[in-house]
C-alpha positions in Angstrom: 53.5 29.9 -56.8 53.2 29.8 -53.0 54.7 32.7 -50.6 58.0 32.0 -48.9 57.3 29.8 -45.8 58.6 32.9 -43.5 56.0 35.1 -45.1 53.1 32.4 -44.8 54.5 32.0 -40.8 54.0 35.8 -40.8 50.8 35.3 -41.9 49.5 32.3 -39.6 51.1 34.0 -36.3 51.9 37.5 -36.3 53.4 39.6 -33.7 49.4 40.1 -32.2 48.8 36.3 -32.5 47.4 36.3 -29.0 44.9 38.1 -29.2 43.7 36.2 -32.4 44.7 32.9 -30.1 42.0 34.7 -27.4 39.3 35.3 -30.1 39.2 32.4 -31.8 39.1 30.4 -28.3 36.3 32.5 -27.3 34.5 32.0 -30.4 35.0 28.1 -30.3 33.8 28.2 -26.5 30.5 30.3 -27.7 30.0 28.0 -30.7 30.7 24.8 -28.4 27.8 26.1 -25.6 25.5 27.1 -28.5 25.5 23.6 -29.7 24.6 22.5 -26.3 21.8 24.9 -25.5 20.5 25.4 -29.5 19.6 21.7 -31.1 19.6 22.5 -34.5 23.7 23.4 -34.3 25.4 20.6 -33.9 29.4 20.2 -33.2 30.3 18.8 -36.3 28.8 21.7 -38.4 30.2 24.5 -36.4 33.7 22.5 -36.8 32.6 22.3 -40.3 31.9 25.9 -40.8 35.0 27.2 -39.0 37.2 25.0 -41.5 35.4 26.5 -44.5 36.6 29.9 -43.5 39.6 29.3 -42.9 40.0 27.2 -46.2 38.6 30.0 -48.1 40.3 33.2 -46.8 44.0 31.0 -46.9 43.1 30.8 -50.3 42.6 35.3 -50.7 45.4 35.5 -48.3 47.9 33.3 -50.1 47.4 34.5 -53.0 47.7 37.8 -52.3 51.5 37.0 -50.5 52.5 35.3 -53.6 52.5 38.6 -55.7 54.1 40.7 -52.8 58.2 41.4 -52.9 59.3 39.9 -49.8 62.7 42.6 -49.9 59.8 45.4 -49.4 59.3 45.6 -45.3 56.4 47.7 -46.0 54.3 45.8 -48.4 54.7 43.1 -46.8 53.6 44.1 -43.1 50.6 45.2 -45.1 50.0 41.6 -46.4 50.0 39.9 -43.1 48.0 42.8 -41.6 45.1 43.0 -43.8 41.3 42.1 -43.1 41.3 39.0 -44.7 43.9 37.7 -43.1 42.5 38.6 -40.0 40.0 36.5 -40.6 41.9 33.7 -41.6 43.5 33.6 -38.6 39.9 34.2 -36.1 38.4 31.4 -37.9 41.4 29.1 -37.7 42.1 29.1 -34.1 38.2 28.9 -33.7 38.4 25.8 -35.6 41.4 24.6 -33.8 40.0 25.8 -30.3 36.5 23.6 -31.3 38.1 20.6 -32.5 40.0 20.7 -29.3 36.8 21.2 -27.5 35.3 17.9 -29.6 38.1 15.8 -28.5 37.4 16.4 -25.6 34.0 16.0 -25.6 35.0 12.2 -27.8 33.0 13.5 -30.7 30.4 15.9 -29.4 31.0 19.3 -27.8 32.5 19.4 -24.4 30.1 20.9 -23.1 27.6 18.5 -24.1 29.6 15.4 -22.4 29.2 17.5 -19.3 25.7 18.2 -19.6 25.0 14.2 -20.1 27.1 13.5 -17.7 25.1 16.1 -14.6 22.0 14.9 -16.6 23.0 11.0 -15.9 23.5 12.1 -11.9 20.2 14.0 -12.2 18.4 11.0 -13.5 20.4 8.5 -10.9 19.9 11.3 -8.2 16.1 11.2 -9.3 15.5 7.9 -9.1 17.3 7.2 -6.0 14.6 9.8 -5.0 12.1 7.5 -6.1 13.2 4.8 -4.2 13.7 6.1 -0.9 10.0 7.9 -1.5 9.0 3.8 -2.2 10.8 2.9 0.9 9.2 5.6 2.9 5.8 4.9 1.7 6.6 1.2 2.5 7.8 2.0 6.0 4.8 4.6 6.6 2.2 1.5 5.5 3.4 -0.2 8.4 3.8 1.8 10.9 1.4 2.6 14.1 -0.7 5.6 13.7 -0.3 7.2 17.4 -3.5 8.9 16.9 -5.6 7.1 15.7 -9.5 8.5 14.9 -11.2 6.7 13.0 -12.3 3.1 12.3 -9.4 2.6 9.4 -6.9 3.8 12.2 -7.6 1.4 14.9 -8.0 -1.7 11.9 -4.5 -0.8 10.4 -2.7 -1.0 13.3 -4.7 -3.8 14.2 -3.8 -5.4 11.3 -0.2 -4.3 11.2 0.4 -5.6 15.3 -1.0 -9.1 14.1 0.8 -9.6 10.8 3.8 -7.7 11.0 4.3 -7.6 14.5 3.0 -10.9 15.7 1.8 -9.3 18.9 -1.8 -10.6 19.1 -2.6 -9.0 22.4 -1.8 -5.7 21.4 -3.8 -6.1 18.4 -6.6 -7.4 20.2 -6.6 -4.0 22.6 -6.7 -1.8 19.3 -9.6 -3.8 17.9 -11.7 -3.5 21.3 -10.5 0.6 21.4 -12.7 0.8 17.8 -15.4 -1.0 19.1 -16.0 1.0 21.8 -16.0 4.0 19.7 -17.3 2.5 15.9 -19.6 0.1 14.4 -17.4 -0.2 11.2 -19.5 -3.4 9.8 -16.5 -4.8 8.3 -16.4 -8.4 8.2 -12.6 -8.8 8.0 -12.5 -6.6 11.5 -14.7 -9.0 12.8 -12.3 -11.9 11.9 -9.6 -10.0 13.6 -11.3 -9.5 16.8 -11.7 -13.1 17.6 -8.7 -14.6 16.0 -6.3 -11.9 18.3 -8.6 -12.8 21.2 -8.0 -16.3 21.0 -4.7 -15.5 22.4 -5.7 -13.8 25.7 -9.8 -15.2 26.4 -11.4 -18.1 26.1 -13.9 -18.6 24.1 -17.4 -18.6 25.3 -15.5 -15.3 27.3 -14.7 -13.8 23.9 -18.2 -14.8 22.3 -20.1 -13.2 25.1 -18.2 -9.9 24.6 -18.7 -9.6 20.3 -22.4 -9.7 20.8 -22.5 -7.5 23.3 -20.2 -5.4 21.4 -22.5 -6.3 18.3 -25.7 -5.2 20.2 -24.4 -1.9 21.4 -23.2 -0.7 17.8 -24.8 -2.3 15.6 -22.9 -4.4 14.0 -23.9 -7.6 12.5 -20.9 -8.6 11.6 -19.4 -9.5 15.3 -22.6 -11.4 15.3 -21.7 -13.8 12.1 -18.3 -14.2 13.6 -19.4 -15.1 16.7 -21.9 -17.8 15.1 -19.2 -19.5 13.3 -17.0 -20.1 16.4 -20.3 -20.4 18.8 -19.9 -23.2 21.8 -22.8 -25.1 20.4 -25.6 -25.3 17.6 -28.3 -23.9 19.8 -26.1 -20.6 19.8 -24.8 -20.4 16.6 -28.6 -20.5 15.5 -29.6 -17.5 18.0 -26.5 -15.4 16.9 -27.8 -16.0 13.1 -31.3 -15.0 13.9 -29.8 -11.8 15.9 -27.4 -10.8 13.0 -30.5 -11.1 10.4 -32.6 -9.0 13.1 -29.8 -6.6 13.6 -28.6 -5.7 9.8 -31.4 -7.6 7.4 -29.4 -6.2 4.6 -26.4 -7.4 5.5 -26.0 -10.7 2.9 -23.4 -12.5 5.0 -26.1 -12.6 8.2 -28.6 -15.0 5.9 -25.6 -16.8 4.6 -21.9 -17.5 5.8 -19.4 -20.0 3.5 -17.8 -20.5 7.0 -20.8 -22.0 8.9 -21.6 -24.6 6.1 -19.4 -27.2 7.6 -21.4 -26.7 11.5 -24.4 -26.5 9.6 -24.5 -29.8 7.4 -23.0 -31.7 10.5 -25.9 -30.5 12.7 -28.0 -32.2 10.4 -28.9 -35.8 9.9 -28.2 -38.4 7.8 -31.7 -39.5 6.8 -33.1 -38.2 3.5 -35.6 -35.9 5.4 -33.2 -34.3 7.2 -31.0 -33.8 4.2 -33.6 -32.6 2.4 -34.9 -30.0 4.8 -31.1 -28.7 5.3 -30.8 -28.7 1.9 -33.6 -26.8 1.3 -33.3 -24.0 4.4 -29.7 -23.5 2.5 -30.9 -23.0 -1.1 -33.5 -20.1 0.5 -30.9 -18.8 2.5 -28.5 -18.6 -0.4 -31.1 -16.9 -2.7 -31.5 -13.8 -0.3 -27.5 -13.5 -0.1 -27.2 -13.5 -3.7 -29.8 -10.7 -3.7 -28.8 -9.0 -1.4 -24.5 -9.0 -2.5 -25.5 -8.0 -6.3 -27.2 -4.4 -5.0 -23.6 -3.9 -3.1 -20.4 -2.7 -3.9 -18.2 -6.6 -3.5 -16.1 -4.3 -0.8 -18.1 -2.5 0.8 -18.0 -5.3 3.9 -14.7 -5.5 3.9 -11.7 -3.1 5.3 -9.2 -5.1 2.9 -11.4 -6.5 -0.3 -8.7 -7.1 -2.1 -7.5 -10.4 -0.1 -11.1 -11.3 0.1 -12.3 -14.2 -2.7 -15.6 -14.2 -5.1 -18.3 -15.0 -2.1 -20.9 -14.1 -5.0 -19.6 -16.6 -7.6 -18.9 -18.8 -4.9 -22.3 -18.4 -3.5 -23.8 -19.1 -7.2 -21.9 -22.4 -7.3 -22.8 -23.4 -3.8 -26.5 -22.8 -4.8 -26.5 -24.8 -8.3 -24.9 -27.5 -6.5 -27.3 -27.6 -3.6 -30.7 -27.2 -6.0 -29.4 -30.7 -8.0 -28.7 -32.4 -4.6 -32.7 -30.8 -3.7 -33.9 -32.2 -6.9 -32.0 -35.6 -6.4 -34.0 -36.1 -2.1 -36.9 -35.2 -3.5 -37.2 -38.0 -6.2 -36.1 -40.3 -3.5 -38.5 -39.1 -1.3 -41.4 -39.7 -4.0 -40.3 -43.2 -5.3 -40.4 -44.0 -1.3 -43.6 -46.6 -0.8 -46.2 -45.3 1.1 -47.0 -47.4 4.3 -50.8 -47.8 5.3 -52.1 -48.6 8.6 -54.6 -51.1 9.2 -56.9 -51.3 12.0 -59.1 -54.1 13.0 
């Protein structure tokens, strides 16, 4: 038999019911940051354990008001002040206090949804971090060095007053700046000096002044440039012969993809001729080939990585040219030999 309903109101909210109202808010609070700080507690099984005591002290605490004489004031102010129901009404507005908390949260703790939710600005704060650093680093790639001190310095902004900048002259002045200072034996520097010069001197001008350059600092490479936009065969050939005297090991002095197409047009069309080119190229080649596969592919070069394969390249080049040998000098042997007669 149940209590009277005014007896089981008594019970649920007494005249102290605030402070059981601020207990069990306080304890859902604790419980609901406990799930967010310990993993193992989740929201549903604090909820869970809350209802449980409730459930199970209603149970002592109604029980106990059904057997009490509700015309006794005094027995039954000791009903609805006893321990147990004390607890009954702790752990119910805990209960009601978290499962406010997990509506709020739509299923998980309150407290969690706002820890996502900084987390999830973190993260978008983080990566927006990450993207400005790209930027920055992007920005800094291309950007003058006002200082610059060594040979990498005066190349980049070389480099970046060519490409980015499209200022030829400027990148010209920073290119003749290193040379005065450096010998940086960087083929790809070499490249840069006469192709930004081209702008501001003319040739045989420009020429002159890379082997001088190439003379005072040692530096083959200006020399192999220079060759391959020389004024005239006789000079492409004594540029060569300086840039193998200057650097011996350098593999692009003995032989330069670029000067291929002067050299076989220098030559002429007769099978001799052909055969002798031919055969200069295939020695020439061999001692590059040599040379490149004791080096590090870029160790000539300031910027490799836009460089192509000159050793596989050079391998091809050479089969190529040893079957084309091979093919003159069978047509040179099937050739009649003329004899002279005398009276």
């Amino acid at each position: 038999m149940l209590p009277q309903a005014t007896l089981i109101r008594r019970i649920l909210w007494p005249r102290q019911a605030s402070m059981f109202v601020i207990v069990g808010g306080a304890a859902g609070l604790m419980g609901d940051l406990t799930s967010f700080f310990a993993a193992f507690i989740s929201p549903l099984f604090l909820a869970l354990l809350f209802l449980l005591v409730a459930v199970s002290t209603a149970c002592m605490c109604l029980a106990k008001a059904s057997r009490v004489d509700t015309s006794d004031e005094q027995a039954v102010t000791d009903v609805v002040e006893c321990g147990v129901c004390d607890a009954l009404r702790f752990s119910l507005f805990a209960a009601v206090a978290f499962s406010l908390f997990m509506f709020i949260g739509q299923g998980q703790s309150a407290t969690e949804t706002v820890g996502e939710r900084l987390g999830l600005i973190q993260k978008d704060v983080s990566e927006i971090s990450g993207n400005v650093r790209q930027l920055t680093d992007m920005s800094q790639s291309q950007r003058i060095r006002a200082n610059p001190r060594t040979p990498e310095d005066y190349f980049a902004n070389a480099w970046i007053q060519s490409n980015i900048q499209r200022d030829q002259s400027s990148s010209h002045a920073s290119l003749v700046a290193m040379y005065e200072r450096f010998g940086p034996r960087k083929l790809d520097a070499a490249e840069l000096f006469f192709s930004s010069g081209r702008d501001i001197k003319g040739r045989n001008e420009l020429v002159a002044q890379m082997e001088q350059l190439a003379l005072r600092q040692k530096d083959a490479t200006l020399l192999v440039v220079a060759a391959r936009n020389a004024g005239s065969d006789e000079q492409a050939a004594r540029l060569g012969a300086q840039a193998r005297q200057l650097d011996p090991d350098l593999p692009f002095a003995w032989w330069d993809v670029q000067a291929m197409t002067r050299t076989m047009a220098s030559t002429g069309v007769d099978a001799p001729s052909q055969s002798a080119m031919i055969r200069r190229q295939v020695e020439d080649l061999k001692v590059f080939l040599a040379k490149i596969g004791d080096q590090p592919a870029g160790r000539h070069f300031f910027l490799p990585q836009y460089q192509g394969d000159h050793e596989l390249l050079a391998r091809q080049t050479l089969t190529n040219f040893e079957s084309n040998l091979k093919t003159y000098e069978r047509i040179e042997k099937s050739r009649p030999v003329t004899r002279s007669t005398t009276p």
